[in-house]
C-alpha positions as CSV (number, residue, x, y, z in Angstrom):
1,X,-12.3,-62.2,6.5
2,X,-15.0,-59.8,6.2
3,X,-14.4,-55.9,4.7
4,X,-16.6,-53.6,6.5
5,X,-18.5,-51.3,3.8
6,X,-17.8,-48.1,6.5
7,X,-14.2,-45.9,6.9
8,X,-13.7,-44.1,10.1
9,X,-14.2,-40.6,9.9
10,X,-11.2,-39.7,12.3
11,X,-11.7,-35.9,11.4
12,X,-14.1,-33.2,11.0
13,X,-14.1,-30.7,8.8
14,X,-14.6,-27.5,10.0
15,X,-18.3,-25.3,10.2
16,X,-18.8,-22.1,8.2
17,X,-19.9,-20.8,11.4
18,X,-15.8,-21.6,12.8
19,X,-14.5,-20.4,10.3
20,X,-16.2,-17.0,10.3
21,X,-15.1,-16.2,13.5
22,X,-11.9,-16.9,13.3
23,X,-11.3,-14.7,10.4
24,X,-13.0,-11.8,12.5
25,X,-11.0,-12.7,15.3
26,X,-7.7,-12.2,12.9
27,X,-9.2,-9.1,11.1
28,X,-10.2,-7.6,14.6
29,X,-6.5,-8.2,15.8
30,X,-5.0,-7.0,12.3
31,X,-6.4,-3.6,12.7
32,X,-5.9,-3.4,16.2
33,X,-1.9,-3.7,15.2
34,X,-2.3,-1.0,12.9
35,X,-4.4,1.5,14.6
36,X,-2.4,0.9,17.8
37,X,0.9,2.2,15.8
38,X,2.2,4.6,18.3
39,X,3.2,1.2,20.8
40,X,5.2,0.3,18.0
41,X,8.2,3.5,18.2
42,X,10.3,3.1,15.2
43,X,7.9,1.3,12.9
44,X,5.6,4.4,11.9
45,X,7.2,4.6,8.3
46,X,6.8,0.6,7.9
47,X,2.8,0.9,8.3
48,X,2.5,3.8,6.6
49,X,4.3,2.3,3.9
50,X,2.1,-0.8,3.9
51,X,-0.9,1.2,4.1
52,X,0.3,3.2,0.9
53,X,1.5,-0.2,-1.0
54,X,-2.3,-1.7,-0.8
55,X,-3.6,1.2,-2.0
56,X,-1.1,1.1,-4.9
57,X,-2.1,-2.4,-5.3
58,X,-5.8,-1.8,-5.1
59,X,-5.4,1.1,-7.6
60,X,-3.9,-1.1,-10.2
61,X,-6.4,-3.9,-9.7
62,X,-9.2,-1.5,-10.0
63,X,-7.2,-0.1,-13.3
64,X,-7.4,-4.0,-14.6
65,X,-10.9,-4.5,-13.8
66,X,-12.7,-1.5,-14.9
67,X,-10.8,-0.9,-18.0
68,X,-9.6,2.7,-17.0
69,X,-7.0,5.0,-15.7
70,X,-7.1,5.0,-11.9
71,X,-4.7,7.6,-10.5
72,X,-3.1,7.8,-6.7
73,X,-2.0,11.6,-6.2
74,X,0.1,12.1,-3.4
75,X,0.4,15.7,-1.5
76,X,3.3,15.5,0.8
77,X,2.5,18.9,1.8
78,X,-1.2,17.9,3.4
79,X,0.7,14.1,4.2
80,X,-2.3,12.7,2.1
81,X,-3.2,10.3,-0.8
82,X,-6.0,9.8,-3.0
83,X,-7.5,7.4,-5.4
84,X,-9.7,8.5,-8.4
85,X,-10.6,7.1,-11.9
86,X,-9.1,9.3,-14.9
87,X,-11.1,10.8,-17.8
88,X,-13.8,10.9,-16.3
89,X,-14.5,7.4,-16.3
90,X,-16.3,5.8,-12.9
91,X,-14.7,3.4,-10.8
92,X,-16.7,1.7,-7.9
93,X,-14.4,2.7,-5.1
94,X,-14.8,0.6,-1.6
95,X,-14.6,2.9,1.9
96,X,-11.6,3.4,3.1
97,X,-10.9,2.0,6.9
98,X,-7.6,4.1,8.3
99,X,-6.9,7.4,8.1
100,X,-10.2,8.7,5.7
101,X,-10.7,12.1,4.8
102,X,-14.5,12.6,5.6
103,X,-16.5,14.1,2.4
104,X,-13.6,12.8,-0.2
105,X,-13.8,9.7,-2.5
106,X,-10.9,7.8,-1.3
107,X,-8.0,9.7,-0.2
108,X,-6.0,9.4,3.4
109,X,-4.3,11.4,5.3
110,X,-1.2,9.4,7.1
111,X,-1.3,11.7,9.9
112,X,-4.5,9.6,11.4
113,X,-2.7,6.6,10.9
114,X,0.8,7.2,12.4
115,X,3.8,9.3,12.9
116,X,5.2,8.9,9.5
117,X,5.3,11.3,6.4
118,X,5.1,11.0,2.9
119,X,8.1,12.7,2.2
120,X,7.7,12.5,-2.1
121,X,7.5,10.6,-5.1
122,X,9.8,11.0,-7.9
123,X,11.1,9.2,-11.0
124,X,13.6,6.8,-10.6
125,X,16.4,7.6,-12.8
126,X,15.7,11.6,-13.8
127,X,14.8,12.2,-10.4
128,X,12.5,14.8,-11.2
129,X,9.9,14.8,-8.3
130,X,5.7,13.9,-9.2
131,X,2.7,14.0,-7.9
132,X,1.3,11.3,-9.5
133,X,1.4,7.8,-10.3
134,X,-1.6,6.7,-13.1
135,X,-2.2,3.2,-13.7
136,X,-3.5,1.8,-17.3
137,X,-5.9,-0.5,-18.5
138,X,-3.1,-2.9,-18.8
139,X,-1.7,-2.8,-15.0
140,X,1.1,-0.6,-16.4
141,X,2.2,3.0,-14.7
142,X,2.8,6.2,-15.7
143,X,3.4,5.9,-19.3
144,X,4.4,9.4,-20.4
145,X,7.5,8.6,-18.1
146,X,9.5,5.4,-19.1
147,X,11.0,4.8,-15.8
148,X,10.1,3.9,-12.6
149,X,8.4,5.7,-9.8
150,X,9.3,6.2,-5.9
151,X,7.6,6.9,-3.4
152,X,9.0,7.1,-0.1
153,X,7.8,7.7,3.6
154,X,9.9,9.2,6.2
155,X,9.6,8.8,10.0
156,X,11.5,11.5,12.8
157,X,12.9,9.3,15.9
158,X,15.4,9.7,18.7
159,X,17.8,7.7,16.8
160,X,17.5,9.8,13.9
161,X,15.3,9.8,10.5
162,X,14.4,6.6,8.8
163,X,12.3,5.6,5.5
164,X,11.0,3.2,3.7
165,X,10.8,3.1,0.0
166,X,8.0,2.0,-2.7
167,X,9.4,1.1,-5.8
168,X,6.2,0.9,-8.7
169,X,7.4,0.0,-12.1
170,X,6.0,1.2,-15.3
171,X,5.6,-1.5,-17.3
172,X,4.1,-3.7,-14.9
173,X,2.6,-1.5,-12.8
174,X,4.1,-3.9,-9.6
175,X,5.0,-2.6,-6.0
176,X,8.2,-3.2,-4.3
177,X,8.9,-2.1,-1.0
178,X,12.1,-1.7,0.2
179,X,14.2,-0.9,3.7
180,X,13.7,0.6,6.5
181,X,17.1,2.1,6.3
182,X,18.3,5.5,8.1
183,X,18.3,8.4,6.2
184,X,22.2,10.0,5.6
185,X,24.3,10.9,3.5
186,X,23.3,7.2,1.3
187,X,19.5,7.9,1.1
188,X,19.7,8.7,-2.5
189,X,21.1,5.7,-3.1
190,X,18.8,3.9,-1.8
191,X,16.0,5.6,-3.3
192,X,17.3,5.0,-7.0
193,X,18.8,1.7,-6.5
194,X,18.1,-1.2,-9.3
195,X,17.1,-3.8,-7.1
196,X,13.3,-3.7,-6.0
């Protein structure tokens, strides 16, 4: 009986060059999705949301990782955003890809994006509305205010209003989105409710 010294290679591994492409196939068709949001009625306030949740995110990460306050103001009025370090410190901030405001750091304006609105941010339990969310060194929000933040986005449709709702604690500094729901008489419960 004789071993032979060789195993089969029954499969490949995959080029650098595959793999490449393939993820610029998926980021080409992620951001067609996104930019093409008006062939998605109903679903405004859901990318707008998303949009405005990886920002949150990014903020925090950027907080972590240059040991400094980053802050995301929001202006309902102008249906805008924007990212900037605290202080005075410097943050390396990347470009923005959807809805940036020419000659501004990092700050987007929804209306490029989609039909949606950012309707306010508030704290959670006092309800008393902000304009601001600052993350810490730490990953933690906001700590003048011990309680959580909302933010929530709003979108006009046949059927009525709708919203979806970001939920951004302030010890961790973590996102949670929540809904869509319809916005009634029950919004406000919604908004403040305990469960991410």
């Amino acid at each position: 009986m004789r071993f032979s010294s060789r195993i089969p290679i029954s499969r490949r591994a995959f080029t650098l060059i595959e793999l490449v492409i393939v993820i610029g196939l998926i980021a080409v068709a992620a951001t067609l999705a996104i930019t093409s949001a008006g062939a998605y009625p109903g679903r405004h306030a859901e990318i707008a949301a998303k949009l405005i949740l990886t920002d949150l995110r990014l903020a925090r990460s950027l907080a972590i990782h240059h040991n400094a306050q980053v802050v995301v103001a929001f202006d309902s009025t102008a249906n805008r955003y924007s990212i900037s370090a605290a202080g005075g410190s410097t943050i390396d901030l990347p470009t923005p890809q959807l809805g940036a405001v020419s000659g501004e750091a990092y700050t987007i304006d929804l209306d490029q994006v989609c039909k949606a609105s950012l309707a306010g941010a508030m704290s959670r339990q006092s309800e008393s509305l902000v304009s601001e969310v600052v993350f810490q060194p730490d990953g933690g929000a906001s700590p003048d205010r011990a309680e959580d933040t909302v933010v929530w986005i709003v979108e006009q449709g046949s059927g009525g209003a709708r919203f979806v709702r970001l939920r951004i604690c302030w010890v961790t500094g973590e996102v949670w989105p929540g809904g869509p729901w319809v916005w009634d008489s029950n919004a406000r419960t919604f908004l403040t409710a305990d469960e991410p």
